[in-house]
C-alpha positions as CSV (number, residue, x, y, z in Angstrom):
1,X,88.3,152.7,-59.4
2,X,84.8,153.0,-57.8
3,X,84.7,148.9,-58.0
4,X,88.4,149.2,-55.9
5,X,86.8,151.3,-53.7
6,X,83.7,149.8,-52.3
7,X,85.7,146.3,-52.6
8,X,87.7,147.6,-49.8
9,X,85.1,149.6,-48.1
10,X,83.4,146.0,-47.7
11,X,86.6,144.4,-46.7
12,X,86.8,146.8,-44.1
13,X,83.1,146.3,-42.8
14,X,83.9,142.5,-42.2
15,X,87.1,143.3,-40.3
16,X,84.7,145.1,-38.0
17,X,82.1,142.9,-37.4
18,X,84.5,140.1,-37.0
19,X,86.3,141.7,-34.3
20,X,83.2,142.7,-32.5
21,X,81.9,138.9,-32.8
22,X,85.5,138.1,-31.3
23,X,84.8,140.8,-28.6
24,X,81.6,139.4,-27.7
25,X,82.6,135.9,-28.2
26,X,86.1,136.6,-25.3
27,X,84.4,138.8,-22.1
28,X,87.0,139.4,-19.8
29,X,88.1,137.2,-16.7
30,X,86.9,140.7,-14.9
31,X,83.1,140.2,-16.7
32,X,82.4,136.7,-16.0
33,X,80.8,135.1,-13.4
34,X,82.5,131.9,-11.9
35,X,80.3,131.2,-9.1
36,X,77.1,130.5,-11.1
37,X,75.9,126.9,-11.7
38,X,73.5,125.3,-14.8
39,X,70.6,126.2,-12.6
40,X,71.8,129.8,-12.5
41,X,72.5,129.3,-8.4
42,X,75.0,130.8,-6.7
43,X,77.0,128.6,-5.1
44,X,78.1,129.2,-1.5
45,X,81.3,130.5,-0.6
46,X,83.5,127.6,1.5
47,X,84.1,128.5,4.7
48,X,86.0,126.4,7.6
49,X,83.6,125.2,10.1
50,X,84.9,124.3,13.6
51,X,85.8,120.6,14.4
52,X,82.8,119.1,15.4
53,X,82.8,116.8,18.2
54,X,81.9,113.1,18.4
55,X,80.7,113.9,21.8
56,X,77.6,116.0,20.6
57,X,76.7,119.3,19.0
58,X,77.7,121.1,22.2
59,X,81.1,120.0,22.4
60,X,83.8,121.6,20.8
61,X,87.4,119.8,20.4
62,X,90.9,121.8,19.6
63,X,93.6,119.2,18.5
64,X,97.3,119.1,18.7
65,X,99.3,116.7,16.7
66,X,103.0,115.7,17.1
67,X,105.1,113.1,15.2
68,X,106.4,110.7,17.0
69,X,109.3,108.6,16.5
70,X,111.0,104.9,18.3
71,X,114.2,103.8,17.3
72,X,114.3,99.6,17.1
73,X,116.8,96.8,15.4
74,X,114.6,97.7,12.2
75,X,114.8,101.2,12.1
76,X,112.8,104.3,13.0
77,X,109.2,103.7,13.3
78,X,107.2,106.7,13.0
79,X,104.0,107.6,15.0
80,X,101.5,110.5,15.7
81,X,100.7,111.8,19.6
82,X,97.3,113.7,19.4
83,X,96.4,116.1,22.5
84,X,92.5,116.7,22.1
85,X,90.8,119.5,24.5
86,X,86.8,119.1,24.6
87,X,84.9,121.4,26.5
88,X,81.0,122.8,25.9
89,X,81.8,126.5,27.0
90,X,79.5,125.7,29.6
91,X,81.4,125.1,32.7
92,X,83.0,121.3,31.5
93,X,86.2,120.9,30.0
94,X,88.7,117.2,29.8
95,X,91.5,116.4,27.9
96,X,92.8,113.1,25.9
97,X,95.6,111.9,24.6
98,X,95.8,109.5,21.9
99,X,98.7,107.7,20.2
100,X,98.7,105.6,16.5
101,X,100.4,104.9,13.3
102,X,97.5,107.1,11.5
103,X,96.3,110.9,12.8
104,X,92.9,109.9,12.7
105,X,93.3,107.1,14.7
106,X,95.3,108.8,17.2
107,X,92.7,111.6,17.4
108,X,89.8,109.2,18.1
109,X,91.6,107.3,20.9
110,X,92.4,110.9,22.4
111,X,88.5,111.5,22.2
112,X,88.0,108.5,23.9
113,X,90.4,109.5,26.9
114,X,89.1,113.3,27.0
115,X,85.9,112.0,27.3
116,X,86.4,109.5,30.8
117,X,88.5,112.7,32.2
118,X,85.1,115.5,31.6
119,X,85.1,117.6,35.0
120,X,82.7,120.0,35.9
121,X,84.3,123.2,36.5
122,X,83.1,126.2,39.0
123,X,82.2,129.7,38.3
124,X,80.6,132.9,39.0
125,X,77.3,134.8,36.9
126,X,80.4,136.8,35.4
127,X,81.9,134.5,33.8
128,X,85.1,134.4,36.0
129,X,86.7,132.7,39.2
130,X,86.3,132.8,42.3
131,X,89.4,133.3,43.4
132,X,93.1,132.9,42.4
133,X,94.8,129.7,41.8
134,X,97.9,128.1,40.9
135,X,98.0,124.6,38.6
136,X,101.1,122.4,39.0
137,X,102.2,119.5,36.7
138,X,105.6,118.2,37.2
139,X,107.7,121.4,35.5
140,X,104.8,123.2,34.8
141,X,103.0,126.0,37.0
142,X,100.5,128.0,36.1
143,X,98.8,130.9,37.6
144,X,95.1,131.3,37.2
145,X,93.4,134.9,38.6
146,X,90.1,136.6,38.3
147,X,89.3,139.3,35.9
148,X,86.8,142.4,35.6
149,X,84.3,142.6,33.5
150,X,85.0,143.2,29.3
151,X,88.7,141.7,30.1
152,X,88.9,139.0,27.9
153,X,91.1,135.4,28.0
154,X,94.8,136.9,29.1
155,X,96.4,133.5,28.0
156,X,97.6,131.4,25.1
157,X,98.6,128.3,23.2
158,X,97.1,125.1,25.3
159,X,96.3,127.9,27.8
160,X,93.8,129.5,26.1
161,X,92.1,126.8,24.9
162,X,91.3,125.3,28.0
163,X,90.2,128.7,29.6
164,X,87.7,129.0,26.3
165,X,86.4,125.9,26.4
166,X,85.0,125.7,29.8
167,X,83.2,128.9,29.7
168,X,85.7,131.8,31.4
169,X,85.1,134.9,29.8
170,X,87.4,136.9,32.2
171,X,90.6,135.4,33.0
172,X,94.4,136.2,33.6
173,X,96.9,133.2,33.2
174,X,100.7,133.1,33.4
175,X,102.6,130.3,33.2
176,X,105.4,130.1,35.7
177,X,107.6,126.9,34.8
178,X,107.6,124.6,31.7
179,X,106.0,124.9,28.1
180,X,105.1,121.4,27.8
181,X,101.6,121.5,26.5
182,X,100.9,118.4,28.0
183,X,102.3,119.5,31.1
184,X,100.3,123.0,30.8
185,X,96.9,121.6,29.9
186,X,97.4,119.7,33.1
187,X,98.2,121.9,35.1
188,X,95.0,124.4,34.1
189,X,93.0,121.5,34.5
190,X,94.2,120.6,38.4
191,X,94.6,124.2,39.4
192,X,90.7,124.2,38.2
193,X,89.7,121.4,40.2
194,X,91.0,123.1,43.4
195,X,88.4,125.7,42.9
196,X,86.7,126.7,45.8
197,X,82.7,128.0,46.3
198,X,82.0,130.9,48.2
199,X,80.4,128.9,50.7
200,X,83.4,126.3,51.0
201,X,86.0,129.6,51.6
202,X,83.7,130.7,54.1
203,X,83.9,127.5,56.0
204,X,87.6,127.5,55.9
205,X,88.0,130.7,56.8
206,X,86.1,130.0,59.9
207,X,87.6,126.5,60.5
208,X,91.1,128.7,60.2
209,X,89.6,131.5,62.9
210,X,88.4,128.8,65.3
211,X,92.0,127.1,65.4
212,X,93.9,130.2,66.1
213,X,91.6,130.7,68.7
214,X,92.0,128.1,70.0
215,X,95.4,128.1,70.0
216,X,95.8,131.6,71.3
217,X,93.3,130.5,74.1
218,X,95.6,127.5,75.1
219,X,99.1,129.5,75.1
220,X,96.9,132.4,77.5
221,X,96.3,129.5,79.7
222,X,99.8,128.2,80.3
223,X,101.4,131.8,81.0
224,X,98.9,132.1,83.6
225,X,99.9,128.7,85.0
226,X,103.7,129.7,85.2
227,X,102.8,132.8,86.2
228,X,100.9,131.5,89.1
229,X,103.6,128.6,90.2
């Protein structure tokens, strides 16, 4: 009986250390660490960097792709049309577009054409315009006006992205007509070119003063000549 007994007492022992070897053999998903390499580094978490553009480290490029298609004897051939905004934030902004069999062929062509069409772009130390303006592109109208301070972009879609990547920090946008985002990103981009310096508004102002003037001084003169005959 005692021979029974410590038979299965040391049965019993070997159940136990087995299933703490098993234990310690299988730690938990929860335990482990997934992230650590042979050298004990911790690898870097991956995190999605901003397109960098082929036009330097200050430039910064937003892409839009569409598919394409043209209908010939042979079928439907297939194509990509890449829209590609580049701006530094820093007051110049341009626009490309680029057409291939292949995205990244299409997106390097559009480079290529937002990179002849760069334009300078004016603005005030706050980051804003200096006055209102309005952008036309066939369809497409878009209103551009000043903001105060802490405002923010009021825009979106191609919109925004123009608006961001010439420098505004203050802006309100509307468009008025047609969501083509050709058409839009056009239209920003011509309604920016008409932007006027203080200076230049001054001048018109006064050019527009003098020929009312004028104007009023000429129609005084010919009542007094009828009044006189």
């Amino acid at each position: 009986m005692e021979n029974k007994v410590e038979k299965v007492a040391t049965q019993e022992e070997q159940n136990t250390n087995t299933e703490v070897k098993v234990e310690n053999e299988k730690t938990p998903n929860k335990e482990r660490n997934f992230n650590k390499n042979k050298n004990n580094n911790t690898k870097p978490g991956f995190k999605r960097q901003p397109r960098r553009s082929s036009l330097g480290d200050n430039f910064e490029e937003r892409v839009k792709i569409k598919r394409i298609s043209k209908t010939t004897k042979g079928g439907r051939h297939m194509r990509f049309s890449a829209l590609v905004i580049v701006g530094d934030k820093n007051g110049r902004v341009g626009f490309g577009i680029g057409k291939a069999d292949e995205t990244p062929n299409a997106i390097k062509k559009a480079v290529k054409n937002a990179r002849k069409a760069l334009i300078k772009v004016n603005m005030n130390h706050k980051g804003t315009l200096y006055h209102e303006i309005i952008g036309r592109k066939g369809a497409s109208r878009v209103l551009i006006k000043p903001a105060p301070e802490g405002t923010g972009i009021i825009a979106g879609g191609v919109i925004r992205d123009v608006i961001e990547l010439a420098g505004f920090k203050d802006v309100y946008t509307k468009n008025l007509g047609s969501n083509t985002p050709i058409n839009m990103v056009t239209a920003v981009i011509e309604g920016l070119k008409k932007q006027l310096l203080p200076v230049n508004v001054k001048k018109a102002r006064d050019l527009i003063k003098s020929k009312t003037e004028t104007v009023a001084n000429t129609n005084i003169e010919k009542q007094n000549e009828s009044e006189k005959k």
